[in-house]
Structures are given as structure tokens and as C-alpha cells.
N, C-alpha and C positions, 0 to 999 in steps of 0.2 A: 365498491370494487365489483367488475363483472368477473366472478369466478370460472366461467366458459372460457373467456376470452385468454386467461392468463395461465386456463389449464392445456388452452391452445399454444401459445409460446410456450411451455415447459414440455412437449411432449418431446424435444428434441432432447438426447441424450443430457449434452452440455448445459444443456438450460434447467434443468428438473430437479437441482437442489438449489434453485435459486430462493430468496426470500419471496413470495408472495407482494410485498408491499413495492418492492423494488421493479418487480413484473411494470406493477400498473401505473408506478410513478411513469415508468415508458412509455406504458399504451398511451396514455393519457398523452403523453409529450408530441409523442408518431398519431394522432387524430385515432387510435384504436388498429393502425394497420400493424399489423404481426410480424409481414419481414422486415421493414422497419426497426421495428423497437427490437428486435432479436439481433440487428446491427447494432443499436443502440449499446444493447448491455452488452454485447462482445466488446465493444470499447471502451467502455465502462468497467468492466473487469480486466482488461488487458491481459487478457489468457484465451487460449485457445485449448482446448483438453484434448490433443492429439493422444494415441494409444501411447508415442513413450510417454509422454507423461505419466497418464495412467496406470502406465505396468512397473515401474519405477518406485521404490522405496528406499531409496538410501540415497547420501548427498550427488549421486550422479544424476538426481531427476534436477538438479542444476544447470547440467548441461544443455538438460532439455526444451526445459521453461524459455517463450520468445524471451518475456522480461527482465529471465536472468542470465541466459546462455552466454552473453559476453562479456560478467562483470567476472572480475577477476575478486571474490569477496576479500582474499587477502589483503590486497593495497587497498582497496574502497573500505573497509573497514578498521584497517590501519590510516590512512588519511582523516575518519571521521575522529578515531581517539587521539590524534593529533591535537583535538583541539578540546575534546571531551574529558579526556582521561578517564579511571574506573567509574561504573555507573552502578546503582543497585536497579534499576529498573530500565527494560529495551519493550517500548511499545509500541509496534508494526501494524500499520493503518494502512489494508489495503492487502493484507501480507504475502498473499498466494502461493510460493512454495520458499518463503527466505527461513521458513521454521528450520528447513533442513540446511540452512549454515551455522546455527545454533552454536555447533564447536569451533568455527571462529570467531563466532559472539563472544564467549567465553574466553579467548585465546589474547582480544585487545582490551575485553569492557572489565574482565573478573567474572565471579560467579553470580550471573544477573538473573533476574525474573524476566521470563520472556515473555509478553502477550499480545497475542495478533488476533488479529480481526478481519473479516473475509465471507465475501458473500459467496462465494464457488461452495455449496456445501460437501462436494468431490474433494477439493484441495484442504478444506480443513477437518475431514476423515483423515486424509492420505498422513495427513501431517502430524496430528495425534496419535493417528498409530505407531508414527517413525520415535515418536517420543517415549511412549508407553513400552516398545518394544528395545527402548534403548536406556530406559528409567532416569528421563529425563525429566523429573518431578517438578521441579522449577519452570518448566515452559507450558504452555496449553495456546490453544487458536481456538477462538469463540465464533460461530455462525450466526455475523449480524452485517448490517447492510453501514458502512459506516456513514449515508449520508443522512440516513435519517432523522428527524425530530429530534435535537436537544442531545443528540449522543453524545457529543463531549460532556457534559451535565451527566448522564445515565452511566458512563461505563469506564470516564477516563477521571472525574474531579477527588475521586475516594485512590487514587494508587498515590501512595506516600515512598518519597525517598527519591534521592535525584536519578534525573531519567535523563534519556531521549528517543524523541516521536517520530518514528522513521515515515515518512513518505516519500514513498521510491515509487517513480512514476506512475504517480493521480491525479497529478494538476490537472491534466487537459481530458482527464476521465469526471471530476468535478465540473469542470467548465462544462462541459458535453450537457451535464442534466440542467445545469443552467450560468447565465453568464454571470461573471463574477459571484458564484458558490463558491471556488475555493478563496476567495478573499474574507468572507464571511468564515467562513471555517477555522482559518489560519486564526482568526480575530477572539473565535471560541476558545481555542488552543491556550493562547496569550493569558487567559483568564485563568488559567489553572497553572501556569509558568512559573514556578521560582527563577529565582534568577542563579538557579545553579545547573538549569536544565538545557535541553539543545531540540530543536527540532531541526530534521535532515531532509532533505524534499532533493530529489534528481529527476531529471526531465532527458527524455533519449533526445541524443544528439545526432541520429542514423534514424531510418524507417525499416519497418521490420525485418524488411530482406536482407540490411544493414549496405543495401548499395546505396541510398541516397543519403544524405547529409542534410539536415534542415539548416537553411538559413536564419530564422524567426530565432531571437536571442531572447524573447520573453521579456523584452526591456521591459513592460505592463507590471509585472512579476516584480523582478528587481527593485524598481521606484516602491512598488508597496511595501514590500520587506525593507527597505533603507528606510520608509517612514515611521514605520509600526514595528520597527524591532530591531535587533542589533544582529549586521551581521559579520558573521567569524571569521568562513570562508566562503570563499563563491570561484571555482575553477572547472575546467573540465577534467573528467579521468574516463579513461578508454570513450566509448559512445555512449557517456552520462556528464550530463552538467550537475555538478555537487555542489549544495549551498547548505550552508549550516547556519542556522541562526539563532538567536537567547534573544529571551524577554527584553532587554536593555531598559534603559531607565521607565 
């Protein structure tokens, strides 16, 4: 790794709790060019760290977050336990600020273990503070980069007791470092699956401004999940497409 180069992407505010290894996966990607790769991982994180966000500690930094300002989490996560019912474990991949819906984790899943995961090391302070300051002992967000080397093996195959693995818009942040990584990923997933578990994956159905609508149904997506696993549901709700899907035979 050239440590110049990556201490040059991280000077910008946004970028400076990133993981290091994550930097250079970029550079590497962008030929070593810096505004490049600092688009890269803005996409890749699908966060923006505007000041509200920042100045925000309680569940209205929701409103704030692009990725979560239009999810209503009551029906989105009423819809999920539709089909889940009580869980002891909610493990969020990618999680950026869902820590702070936490109390309506709780509200459809029961009394869960929460653990997110999340390269912003901005949003996984912001987050544990909200927890510690609210003594919510049961949840924590860890500062690791989830595309890394073998992570599902590293951090997900030792959590026991039936789960589900939230991925709320990372498909096309996966895709981004490489083509079909999230199929390989989803494939990792599967190996540690009971078949009493759920993994949830939503992909925006709007573009950020929320004036455009994408057409792309992700057919690519759907055919692999119908192959490689069973799925539960697959609808839209507000501007997210929700698929929920189990190990299946």
C-alpha cells in the first residue's frame, strides 16, 4: 500500500475514519487517481456526512441519512417480521446510521442482539454513543470494511441463534468494487445459514434526489436468489425494493 497516497484521500473530512485497506482497494481500482477513488467510496458507503447528520444524536439523525430519510422503519420492518417472526440476532451489513432504529428492532423482532458493521468510522462513533448513552447493552457497530478478505468466515460464522442479515442498499455498492462481488458474497452468507434464518437486501427504487425512478428491476439479482436460495418475499415498499430470502434446500 502507498501510505501517501491514501493519507491523501483521507484528508477530506468524510473520508478520515475510513479503513486504510479499503482506501487502497480504490486507488488501486481508479489507476491511483484520488478524485476518482473518493467517488468510488462515497458510493460504496452510500452516505454523505452532511452537518445534520453529524450534529444529530437521537433517532431523528433518520430523517437525515440519504439512505434512510424515506423509509418509513415501522411498515419496513413490520413487512420484514411478516415473514421472520421473533429473532435473537439482527446483523446489519453496511449499517450506517439503522443502529438508531434499534427501538423498532425491538418493537417487531423482541429483545435482539444487534451488530452492525460499517466503514464510516464517523457513523459507528455517532452510533455507539447513541447506545451507551441510552444503555442499550445488547447492540454495538464494529469498524470494519465488510468487503474484505473472508469476513463472513471472520466476524459472522461464530454468531449462534436464529438471525437476519440486513442488507439495505449494498448491492450496487458491492458491484461498484467489482462485478458480481455481491453474488459471491450473498454465496459466503448461505454457508453460515440455518435454515431458520432470513437475509433482507433493498435496493432504492428513486435516485437520491428521490425525483427519478430507476427502471433496472435487477432481473440479474432475482434469477440468482431464485437459484441459490428461497425466496420469501420480493415487493416494493415506499422507494425500496424488499426481498427477503432463507437458505432453502
Amino acid at each position: 500500500m502507498d501510505k501517501s497516497l491514501i493519507d491523501e484521500v483521507k484528508k477530506k473530512k468524510v473520508f478520515s475514519k475510513i479503513p486504510d485497506e479499503l482506501v487502497w482497494k480504490f486507488l488501486r481500482k481508479n489507476k491511483l487517481n484520488i478524485k476518482e477513488t473518493r467517488s468510488d467510496i462515497r458510493k460504496f458507503l452510500g452516505v454523505f456526512l452532511t452537518n445534520k447528520v453529524l450534529k444529530k444524536n437521537d433517532e431523528s439523525i433518520l430523517r437525515n441519512h440519504i439512505s434512510s430519510k424515506n423509509r418509513d422503519y415501522s411498515k419496513f420492518y413490520e413487512a420484514i417480521s411478516e415473514v421472520s417472526g421473533a429473532v435473537k440476532n439482527i446483523v446489519d451489513l453496511g449499517a450506517g446510521i439503522n443502529g438508531f432504529s434499534y427501538n423498532f428492532l425491538t418493537k417487531y423482532f423482541g429483545d435482539v442482539n444487534y451488530i452492525g458493521f460499517e466503514a464510516a468510522g464517523q457513523l459507528v462513533d455517532k452510533t455507539n454513543v447513541y447506545f451507551f448513552e441510552n444503555k442499550l447493552a445488547k447492540a454495538r457497530v464494529l469498524h470494519k470494511d465488510i468487503s474484505e478478505g473472508d469476513f463472513v468466515k471472520k466476524h459472522l460464522s461464530h454468531i449462534s441463534g436464529r438471525k437476519i442479515i440486513l442488507m439495505l442498499q449494498i448491492v450496487d455498492a458491492l458491484e461498484n468494487i467489482k462485478r458480481d462481488f455481491s453474488k459471491d458474497f450473498l454465496l459466503s452468507l448461505r454457508r453460515i445459514l440455518s435454515k431458520e434464518d432470513f437475509i433482507v437486501i433493498t435496493m432504492p427504487l428513486k435516485s437520491i434526489s428521490g425525483r427519478k425512478r430507476f427502471e433496472a428491476q435487477r432481473t440479474w439479482l432475482v434469477k440468482f436468489l431464485e437459484k441459490n436460495f428461497e425466496i420469501k418475499k420480493n415487493t416494493d415498499i415506499d422507494n425500496e425494493k424488499l426481498i427477503i430470502i432463507g437458505k432453502g434446500i
